[in-house]
Structure formats: structure tokens, C-alpha cells
C-alpha positions as CSV (number, residue, x, y, z in Angstrom):
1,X,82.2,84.0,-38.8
2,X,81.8,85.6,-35.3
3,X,82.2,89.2,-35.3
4,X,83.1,90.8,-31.3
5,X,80.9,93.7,-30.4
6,X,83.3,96.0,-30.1
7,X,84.4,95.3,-33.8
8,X,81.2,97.2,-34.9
9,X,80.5,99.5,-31.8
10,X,82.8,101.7,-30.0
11,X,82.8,102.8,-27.2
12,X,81.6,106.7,-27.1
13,X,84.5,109.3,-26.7
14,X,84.7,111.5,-23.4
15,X,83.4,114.2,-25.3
16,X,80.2,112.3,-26.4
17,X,79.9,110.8,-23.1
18,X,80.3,114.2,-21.2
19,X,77.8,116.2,-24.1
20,X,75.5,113.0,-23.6
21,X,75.3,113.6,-19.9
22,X,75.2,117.2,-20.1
23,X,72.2,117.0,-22.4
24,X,70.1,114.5,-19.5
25,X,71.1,116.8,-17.4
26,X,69.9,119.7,-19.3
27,X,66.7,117.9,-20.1
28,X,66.0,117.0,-16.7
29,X,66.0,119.9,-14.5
30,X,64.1,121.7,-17.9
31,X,60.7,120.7,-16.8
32,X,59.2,122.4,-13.7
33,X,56.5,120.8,-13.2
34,X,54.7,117.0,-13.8
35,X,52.8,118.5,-17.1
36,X,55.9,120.0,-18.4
37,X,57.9,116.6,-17.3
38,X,55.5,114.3,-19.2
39,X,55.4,116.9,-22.2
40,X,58.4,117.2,-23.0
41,X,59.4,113.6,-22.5
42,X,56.8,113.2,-25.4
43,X,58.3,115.1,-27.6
44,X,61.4,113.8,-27.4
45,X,59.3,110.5,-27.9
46,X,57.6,111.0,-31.3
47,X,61.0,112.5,-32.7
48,X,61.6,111.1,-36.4
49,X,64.7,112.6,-36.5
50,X,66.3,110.1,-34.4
51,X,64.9,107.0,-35.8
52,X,64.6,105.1,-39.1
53,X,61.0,105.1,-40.0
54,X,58.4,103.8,-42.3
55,X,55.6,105.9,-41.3
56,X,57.8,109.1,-40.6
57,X,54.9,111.3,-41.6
58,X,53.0,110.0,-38.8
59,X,55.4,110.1,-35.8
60,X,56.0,113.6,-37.0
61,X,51.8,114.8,-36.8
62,X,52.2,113.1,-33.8
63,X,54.8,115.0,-32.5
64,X,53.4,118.2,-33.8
65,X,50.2,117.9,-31.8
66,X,52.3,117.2,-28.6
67,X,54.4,120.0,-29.0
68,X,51.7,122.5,-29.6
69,X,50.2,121.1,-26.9
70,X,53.0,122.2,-25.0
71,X,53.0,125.4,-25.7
72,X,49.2,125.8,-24.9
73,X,50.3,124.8,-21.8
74,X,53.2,126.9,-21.1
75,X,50.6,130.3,-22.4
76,X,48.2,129.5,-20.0
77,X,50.6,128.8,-17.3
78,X,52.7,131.8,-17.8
79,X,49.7,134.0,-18.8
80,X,50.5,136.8,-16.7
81,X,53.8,136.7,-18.6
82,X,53.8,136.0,-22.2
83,X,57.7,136.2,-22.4
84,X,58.6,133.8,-20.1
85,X,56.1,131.5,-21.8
86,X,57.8,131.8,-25.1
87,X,61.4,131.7,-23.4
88,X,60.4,128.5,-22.0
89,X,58.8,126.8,-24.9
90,X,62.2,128.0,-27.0
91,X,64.2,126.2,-23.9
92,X,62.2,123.2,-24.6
93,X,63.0,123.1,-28.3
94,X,66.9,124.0,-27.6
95,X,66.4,120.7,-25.5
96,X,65.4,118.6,-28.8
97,X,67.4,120.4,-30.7
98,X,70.7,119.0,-28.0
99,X,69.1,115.6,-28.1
100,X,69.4,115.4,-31.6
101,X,72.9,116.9,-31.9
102,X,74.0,113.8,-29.4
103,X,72.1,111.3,-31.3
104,X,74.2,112.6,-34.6
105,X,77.3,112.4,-32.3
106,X,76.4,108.8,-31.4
107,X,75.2,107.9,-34.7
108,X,78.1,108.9,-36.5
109,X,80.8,107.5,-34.5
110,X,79.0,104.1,-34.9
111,X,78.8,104.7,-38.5
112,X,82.5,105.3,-39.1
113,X,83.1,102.2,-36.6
114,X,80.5,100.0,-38.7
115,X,82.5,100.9,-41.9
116,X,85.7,100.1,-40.9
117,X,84.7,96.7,-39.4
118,X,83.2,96.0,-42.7
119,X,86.4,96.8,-44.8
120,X,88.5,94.7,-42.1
121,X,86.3,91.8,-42.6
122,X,85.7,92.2,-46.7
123,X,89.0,92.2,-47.1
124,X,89.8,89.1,-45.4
């Protein structure tokens, strides 16, 4: 039995390419500075949202502790300015929240493509 990649994945729709690219984009040109770059790019690291897991409990502490770091570092940059701080932080959670929207996008699109290649070839 061979079974043709495309038969289990399609390709993504314009729409999830163009919210895909959008969201690097997004993500990107969030950070404004090497801290906030490597941060960030943590976070979106230790997210257990996005991956099947057998210590799920774990990626999430270590997620926690990375995004609070974050926002220790976005007080004491913003200091002078305690609402920019927490706008920022909120950015960088609307920027998990995107990557995890596109992931469901992705995810689910291969789902649906997964079951129909499996009732095509169960029903051969």
C-alpha cells in the first residue's frame, strides 16, 4: 500500500497561508528589542497548546515562568510608564493567542484531510 503525501496533507488555503504570514509578520516586528526577541520566542516555545504532550504540566510551568519573566521585564523597561508596559505585555499575549489560532487553522484542515484519506482507503 503506498499512500501519496498529498492524500493525507493538503496543501493550506490562501486564507491560512495569508493569516499564517500575517501572524510571522505580526510576531516579528512585536519585539523591540534582543530581550523581548528571545522572550517572546520562548514563549511561543514552551506552548502546550500546540503540541501533543506527555508531560503537558511541565512545558506549561515552564512556560509560566518565561512569561512572567517577560513581564518583569517589560515593568522595569517601561517603568516610567506602567501603561505602555501592560499594553505591550497584552500585545505579546495577542501574539500567542494568533499563533495558536493558525495552528487550529492548520491543524484542522489536516484533520479533515487525514479523515477523508482514511475513508478513501477503508473503503477500498
Amino acid at each position: 500500500l503506498q499512500v501519496p503525501y498529498s492524500h493525507m496533507f493538503s496543501q493550506p488555503t490562501k486564507q491560512n497561508t495569508r493569516q499564517l504570514q500575517e501572524t510571522v509578520k505580526d510576531i516579528g516586528s512585536w519585539a523591540q528589542d534582543a530581550c523581548e526577541n528571545v522572550l517572546i520566542s520562548l514563549v511561543l516555545l514552551f506552548c502546550p497548546d500546540m503540541l501533543s504532550l506527555m508531560e503537558r504540566r511541565r512545558v506549561e510551568e515552564i512556560q509560566t515562568k518565561f512569561v512572567i519573566l517577560l513581564q518583569k521585564y517589560l515593568n522595569k523597561k517601561h517603568h516610567s510608564c506602567p501603561a505602555l508596559s501592560v499594553s505591550r505585555f497584552a500585545g505579546s499575549i495577542s501574539c500567542v493567542a494568533r499563533c495558536r489560532s493558525c495552528m487550529q487553522s492548520l491543524y484542522s484542515q489536516r484533520g479533515e484531510r487525514w479523515a477523508e484519506t482514511m475513508t478513501q482507503y477503508t473503503n477500498v
